[in-house]
ROVO-290493 format. One record per residue (C-alpha): residue number from 1; residue in three letters; x, y negated, z. Coordinates in pm, 1 decimal. Example, Ala and Ser with C-alpha at 12.3 -4.5 7.8 and 13.67 -1.06 7.14 Angstrom:
{1; 'ALA'; {1230.0; 450.0; 780.0}},
{2; 'SER'; {1367.0; 106.0; 714.0}},
***
This chain:
{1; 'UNK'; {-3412.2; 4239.7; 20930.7}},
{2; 'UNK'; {-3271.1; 3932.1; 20762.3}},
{3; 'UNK'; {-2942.8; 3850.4; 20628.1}},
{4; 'UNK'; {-2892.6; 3510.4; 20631.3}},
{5; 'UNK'; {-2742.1; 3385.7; 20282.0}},
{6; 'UNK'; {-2602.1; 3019.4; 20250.3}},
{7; 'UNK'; {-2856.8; 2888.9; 20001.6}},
{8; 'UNK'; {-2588.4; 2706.3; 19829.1}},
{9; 'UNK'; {-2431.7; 3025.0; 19718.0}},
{10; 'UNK'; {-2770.0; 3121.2; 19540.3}},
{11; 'UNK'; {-2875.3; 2967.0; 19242.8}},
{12; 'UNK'; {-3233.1; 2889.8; 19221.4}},
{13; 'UNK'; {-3214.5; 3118.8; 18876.3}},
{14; 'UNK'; {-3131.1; 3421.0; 19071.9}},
{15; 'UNK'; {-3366.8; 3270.6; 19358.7}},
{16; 'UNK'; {-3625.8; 3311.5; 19061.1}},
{17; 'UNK'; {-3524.5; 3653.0; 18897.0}},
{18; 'UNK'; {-3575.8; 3793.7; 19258.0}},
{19; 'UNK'; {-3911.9; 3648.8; 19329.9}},
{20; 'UNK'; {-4019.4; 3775.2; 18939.6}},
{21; 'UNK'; {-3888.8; 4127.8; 18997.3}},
{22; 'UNK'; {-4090.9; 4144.6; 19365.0}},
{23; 'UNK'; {-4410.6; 4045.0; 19176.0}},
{24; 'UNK'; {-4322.9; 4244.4; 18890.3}},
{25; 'UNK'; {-4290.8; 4548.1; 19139.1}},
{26; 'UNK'; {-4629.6; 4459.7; 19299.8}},
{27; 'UNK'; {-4777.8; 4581.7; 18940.9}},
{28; 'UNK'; {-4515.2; 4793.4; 18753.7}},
{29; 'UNK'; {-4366.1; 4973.4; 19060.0}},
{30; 'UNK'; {-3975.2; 5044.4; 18973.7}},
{31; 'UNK'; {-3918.9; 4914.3; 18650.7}},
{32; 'UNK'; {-3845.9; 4535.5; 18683.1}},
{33; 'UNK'; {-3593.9; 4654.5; 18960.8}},
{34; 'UNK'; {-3408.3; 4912.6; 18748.5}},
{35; 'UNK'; {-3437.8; 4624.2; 18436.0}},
{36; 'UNK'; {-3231.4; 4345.3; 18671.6}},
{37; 'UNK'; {-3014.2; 4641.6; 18828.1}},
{38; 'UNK'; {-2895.3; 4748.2; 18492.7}},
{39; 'UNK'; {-2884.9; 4427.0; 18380.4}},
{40; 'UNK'; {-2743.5; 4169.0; 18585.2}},
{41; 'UNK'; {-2471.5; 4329.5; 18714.5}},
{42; 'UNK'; {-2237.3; 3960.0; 18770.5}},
{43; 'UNK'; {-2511.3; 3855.0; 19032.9}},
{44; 'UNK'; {-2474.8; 3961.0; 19340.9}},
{45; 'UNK'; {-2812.2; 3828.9; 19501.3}},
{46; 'UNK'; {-3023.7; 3955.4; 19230.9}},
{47; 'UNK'; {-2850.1; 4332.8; 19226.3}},
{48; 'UNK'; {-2918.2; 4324.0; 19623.2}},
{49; 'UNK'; {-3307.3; 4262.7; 19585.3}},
{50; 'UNK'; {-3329.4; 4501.2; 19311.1}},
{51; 'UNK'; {-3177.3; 4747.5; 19514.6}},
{52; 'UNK'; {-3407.1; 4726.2; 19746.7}},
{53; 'UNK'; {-3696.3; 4729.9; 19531.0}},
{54; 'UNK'; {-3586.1; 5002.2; 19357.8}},
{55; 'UNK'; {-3540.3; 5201.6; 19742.4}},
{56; 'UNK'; {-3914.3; 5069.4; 19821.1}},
{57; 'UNK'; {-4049.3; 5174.5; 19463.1}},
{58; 'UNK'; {-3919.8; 5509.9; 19516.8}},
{59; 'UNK'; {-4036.9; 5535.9; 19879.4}},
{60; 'UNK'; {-4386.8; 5439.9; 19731.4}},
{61; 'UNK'; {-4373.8; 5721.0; 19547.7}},
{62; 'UNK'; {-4267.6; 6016.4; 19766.5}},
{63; 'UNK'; {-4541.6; 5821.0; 19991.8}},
{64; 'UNK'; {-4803.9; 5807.0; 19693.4}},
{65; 'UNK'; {-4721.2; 6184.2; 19626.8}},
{66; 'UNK'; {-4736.4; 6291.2; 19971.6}},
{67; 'UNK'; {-5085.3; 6112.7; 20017.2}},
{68; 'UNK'; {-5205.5; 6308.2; 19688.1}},
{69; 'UNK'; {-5179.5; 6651.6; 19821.7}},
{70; 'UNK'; {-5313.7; 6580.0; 20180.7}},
{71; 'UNK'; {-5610.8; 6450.1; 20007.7}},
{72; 'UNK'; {-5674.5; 6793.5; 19981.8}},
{73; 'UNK'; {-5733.7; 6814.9; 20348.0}},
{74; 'UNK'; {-5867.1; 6449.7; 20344.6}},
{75; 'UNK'; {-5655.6; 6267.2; 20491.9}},
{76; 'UNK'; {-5497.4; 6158.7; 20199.6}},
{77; 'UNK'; {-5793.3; 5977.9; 20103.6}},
{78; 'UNK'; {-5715.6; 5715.7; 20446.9}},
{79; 'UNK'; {-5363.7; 5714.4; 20373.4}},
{80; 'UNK'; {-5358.6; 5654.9; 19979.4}},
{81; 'UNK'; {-5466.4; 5256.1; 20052.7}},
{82; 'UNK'; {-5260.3; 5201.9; 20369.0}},
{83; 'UNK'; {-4997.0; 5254.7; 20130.2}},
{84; 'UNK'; {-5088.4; 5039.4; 19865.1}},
{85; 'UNK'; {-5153.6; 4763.8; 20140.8}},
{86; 'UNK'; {-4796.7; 4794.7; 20295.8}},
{87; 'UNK'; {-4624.4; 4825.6; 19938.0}},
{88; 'UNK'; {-4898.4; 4477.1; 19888.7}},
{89; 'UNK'; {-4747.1; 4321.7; 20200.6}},
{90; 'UNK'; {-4398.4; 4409.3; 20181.3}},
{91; 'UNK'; {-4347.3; 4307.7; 19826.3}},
{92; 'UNK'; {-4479.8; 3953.8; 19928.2}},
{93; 'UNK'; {-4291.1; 3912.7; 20235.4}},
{94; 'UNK'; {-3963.0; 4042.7; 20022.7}},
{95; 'UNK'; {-4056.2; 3743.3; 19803.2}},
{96; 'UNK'; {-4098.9; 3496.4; 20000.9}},
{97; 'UNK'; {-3770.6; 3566.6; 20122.2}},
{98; 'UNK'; {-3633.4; 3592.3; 19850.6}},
{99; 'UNK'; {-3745.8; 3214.2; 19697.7}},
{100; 'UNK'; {-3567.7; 3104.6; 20045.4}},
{101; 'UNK'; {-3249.1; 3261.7; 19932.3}},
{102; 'UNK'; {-3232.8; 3522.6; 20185.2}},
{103; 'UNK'; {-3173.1; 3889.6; 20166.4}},
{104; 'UNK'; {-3492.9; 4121.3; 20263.7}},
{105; 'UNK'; {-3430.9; 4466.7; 20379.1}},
{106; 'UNK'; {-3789.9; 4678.9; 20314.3}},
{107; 'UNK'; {-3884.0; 4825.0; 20665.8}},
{108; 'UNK'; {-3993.6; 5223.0; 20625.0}},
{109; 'UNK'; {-3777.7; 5259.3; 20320.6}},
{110; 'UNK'; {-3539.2; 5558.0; 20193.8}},
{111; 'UNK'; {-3235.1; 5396.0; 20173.2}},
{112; 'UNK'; {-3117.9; 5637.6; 19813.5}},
{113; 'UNK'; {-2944.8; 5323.6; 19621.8}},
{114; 'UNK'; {-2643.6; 5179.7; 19804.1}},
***
């Protein structure tokens, strides 16, 4: 589920944006994605991991809000932290690959920002 990126090509600044903006997603959900999206636009590696936090953050969501109203029939209640523990989990592992210089595509994820 890798693409393999020279890691010449990538600075380590953009190696380092990308790892930030995973972290920053573990605790603020979209925004540090939208912030580098909208911001740097002239770096290719950085607009590709904020894509696909951005595609994870809003999967979250829908998943979050799903989760909410089946807690009305309790099952929400088992579901609400298996989906904090995968958005845990993938955010780290989309990290990690992302301080190697490699592109991470988020298994599970709506794919609504191309």
């Amino acid at each position: 589920m890798t693409d393999v990126v020279e890691n010449n090509e990538v600075s380590q600044d953009s190696k380092n944006l990308a790892l930030l903006m995973w972290i920053g997603t573990i605790f603020f959900g979209f925004i540090p994605g939208l912030v580098l999206y909208l911001i740097k636009k002239d770096d290719d590696f950085v607009i590709a991991h904020s894509k696909e936090a951005l595609n994870w953050s809003i999967t979250a969501i829908f998943a979050y809000l799903a989760a909410l109203v089946l807690t009305l029939v309790v099952i929400g209640i088992l579901l609400l932290p298996a989906i904090g523990l995968c958005h845990l989990i993938f955010c780290i592992m989309a990290a990690v690959k992302a301080s190697d210089g490699l592109n991470y595509k988020v298994p599970l994820t709506l794919r609504l920002i191309k």
